[in-house]
C-alpha positions in Angstrom: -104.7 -29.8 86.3 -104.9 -27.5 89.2 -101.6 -26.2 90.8 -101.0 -27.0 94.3 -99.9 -26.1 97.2 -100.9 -29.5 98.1 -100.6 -30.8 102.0 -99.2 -34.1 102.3 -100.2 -36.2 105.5 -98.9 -39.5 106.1 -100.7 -42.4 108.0 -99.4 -46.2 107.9 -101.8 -48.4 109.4 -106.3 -47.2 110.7 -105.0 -47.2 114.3 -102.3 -44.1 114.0 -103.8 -41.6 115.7 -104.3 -38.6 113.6 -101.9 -37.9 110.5 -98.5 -36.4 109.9 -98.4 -33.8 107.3 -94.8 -35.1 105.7 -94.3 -32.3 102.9 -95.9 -29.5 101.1 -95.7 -29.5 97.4 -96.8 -27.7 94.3 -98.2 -30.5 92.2 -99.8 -33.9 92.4 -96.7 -35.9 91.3 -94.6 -34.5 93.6 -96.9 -35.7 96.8 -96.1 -39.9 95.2 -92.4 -38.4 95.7 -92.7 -37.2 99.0 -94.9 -39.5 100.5 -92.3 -42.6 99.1 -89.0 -40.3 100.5 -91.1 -39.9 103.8 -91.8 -44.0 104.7 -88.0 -44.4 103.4 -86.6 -41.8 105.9 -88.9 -43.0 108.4 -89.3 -46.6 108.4 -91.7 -48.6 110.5 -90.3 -49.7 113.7 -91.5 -53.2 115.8 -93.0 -52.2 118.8 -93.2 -54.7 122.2 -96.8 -55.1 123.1 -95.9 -57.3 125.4 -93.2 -59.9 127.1 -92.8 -62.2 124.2 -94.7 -60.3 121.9 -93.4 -57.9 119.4 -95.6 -55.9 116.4 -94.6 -54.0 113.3 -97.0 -52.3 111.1 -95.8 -51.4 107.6 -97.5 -50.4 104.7 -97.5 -53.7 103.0 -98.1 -56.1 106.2 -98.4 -56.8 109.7 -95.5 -58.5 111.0 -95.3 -59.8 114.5 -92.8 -62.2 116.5 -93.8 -64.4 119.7 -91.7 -66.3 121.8 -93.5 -70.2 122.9 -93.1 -71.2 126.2 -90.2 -73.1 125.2 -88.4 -69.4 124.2 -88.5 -69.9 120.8 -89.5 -66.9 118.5 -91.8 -67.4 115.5 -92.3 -64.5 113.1 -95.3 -63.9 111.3 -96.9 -61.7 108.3 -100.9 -61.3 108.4 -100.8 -63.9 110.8 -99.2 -66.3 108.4 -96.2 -68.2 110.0 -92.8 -67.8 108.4 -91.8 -71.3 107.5 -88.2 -73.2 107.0 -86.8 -75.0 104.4 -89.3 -78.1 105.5 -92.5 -76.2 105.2 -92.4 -76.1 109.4 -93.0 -72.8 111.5 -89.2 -71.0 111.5 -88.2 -71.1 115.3 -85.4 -68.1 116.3 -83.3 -68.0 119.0 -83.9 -65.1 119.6 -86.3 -61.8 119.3 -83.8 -60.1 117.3 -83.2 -62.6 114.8 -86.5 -63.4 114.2 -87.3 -59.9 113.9 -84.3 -59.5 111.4 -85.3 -62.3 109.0 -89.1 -60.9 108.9 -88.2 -57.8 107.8 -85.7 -59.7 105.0 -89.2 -61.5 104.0 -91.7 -58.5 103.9 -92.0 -58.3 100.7 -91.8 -61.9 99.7 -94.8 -63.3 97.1 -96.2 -59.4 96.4 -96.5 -59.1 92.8 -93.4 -57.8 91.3 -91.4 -58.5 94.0 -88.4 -60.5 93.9 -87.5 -62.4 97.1 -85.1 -60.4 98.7 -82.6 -63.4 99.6 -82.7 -67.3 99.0 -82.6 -68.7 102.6 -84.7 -70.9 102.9 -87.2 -69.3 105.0 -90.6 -68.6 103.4 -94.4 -67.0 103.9 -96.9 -69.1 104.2 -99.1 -67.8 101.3 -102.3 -65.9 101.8 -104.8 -67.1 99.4 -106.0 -63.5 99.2 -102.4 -62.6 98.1 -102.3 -65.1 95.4 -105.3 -65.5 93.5 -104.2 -69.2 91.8 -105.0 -70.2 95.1 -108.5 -69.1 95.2 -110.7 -71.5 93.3 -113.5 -69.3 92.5 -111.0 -67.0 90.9 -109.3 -69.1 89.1 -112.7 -70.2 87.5 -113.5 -66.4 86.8 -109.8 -65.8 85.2 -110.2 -69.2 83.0 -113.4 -67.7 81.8 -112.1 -64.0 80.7 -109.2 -66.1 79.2 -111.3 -65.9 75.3 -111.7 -62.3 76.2 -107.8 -61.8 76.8 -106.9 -64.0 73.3 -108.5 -60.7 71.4 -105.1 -58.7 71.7 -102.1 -60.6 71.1 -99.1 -58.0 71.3 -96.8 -60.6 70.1 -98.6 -60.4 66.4 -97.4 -57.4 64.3 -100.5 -55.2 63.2 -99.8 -54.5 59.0 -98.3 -50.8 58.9 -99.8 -48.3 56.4 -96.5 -48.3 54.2 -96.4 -51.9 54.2 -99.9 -52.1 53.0 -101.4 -56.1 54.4 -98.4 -57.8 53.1 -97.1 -57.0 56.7 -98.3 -60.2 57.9 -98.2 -62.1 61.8 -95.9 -63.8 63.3 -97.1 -67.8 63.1 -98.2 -69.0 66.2 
């Protein structure tokens, strides 16, 4: 592998104009390193585009709040409202709260990650995210599903002291 020095630009969302050069480093593992330190010393920040109208761009989602005309705030991820314990769009009080409990949610429903807290409030999902909700890939997965059967890592393969009296796990 070649040695670096390798330049290290950072760029969250298409629209940033230009990049930041974050680090310099000697090697390719190092620039995962400082490309994770650099979005965790500088996270994203939400940004007014507009009265009642608020936007953060991370490097997972778009998040956005907007107030109704009755001045309640709604928060929303990819343009998928945030919803309360009865399925219904969350209504805030105010910009800051809403703001507060979409940043709690980011993550929420990204494969392997855990909700951050149980409060009731909840994405709804993006088909793209979840691809059980996707019928056509659902019927593709189903039919690789023979394919997968071929290696079982819960059977024990016979070891070469044991000879074949090693044996599987019954299923």
């Amino acid at each position: 592998m070649r040695e670096g020095p390798y330049r290290v630009f950072a760029c969250a969302v298409p629209a940033d104009e230009g990049l930041i050069e974050v680090a310099t480093v000697k090697t390719l593992d190092e620039c995962v390193t400082a490309l994770a330190d650099y979005y965790e010393r500088t996270p994203a920040q939400w940004v007014r585009k507009r009265a009642g109208w608020s936007e953060k761009e991370t490097c997972y989602s778009h998040l956005s709040v907007e107030q109704d005309q009755r001045g309640r705030w709604r928060a929303y991820r990819d343009e998928f409202s945030l919803l309360n314990g009865r399925g219904e769009p969350a209504n805030f009080s105010t910009l800051d709260e809403a703001q507060r409990v979409a940043d709690i949610h980011l993550l929420d429903n990204y494969p392997n990650a855990q909700p951050a807290v149980d409060d009731g409030y909840w994405w709804l999902v993006d088909p793209e995210m979840d691809w059980r909700l996707l019928p056509e890939e659902v019927a593709l997965r189903a039919q690789w599903k023979p394919l997968a059967s071929l290696w079982r890592p819960d059977v024990k393969q016979p070891s070469a002291d044991r000879g074949s009296s090693g044996g599987s796990r019954p299923s």
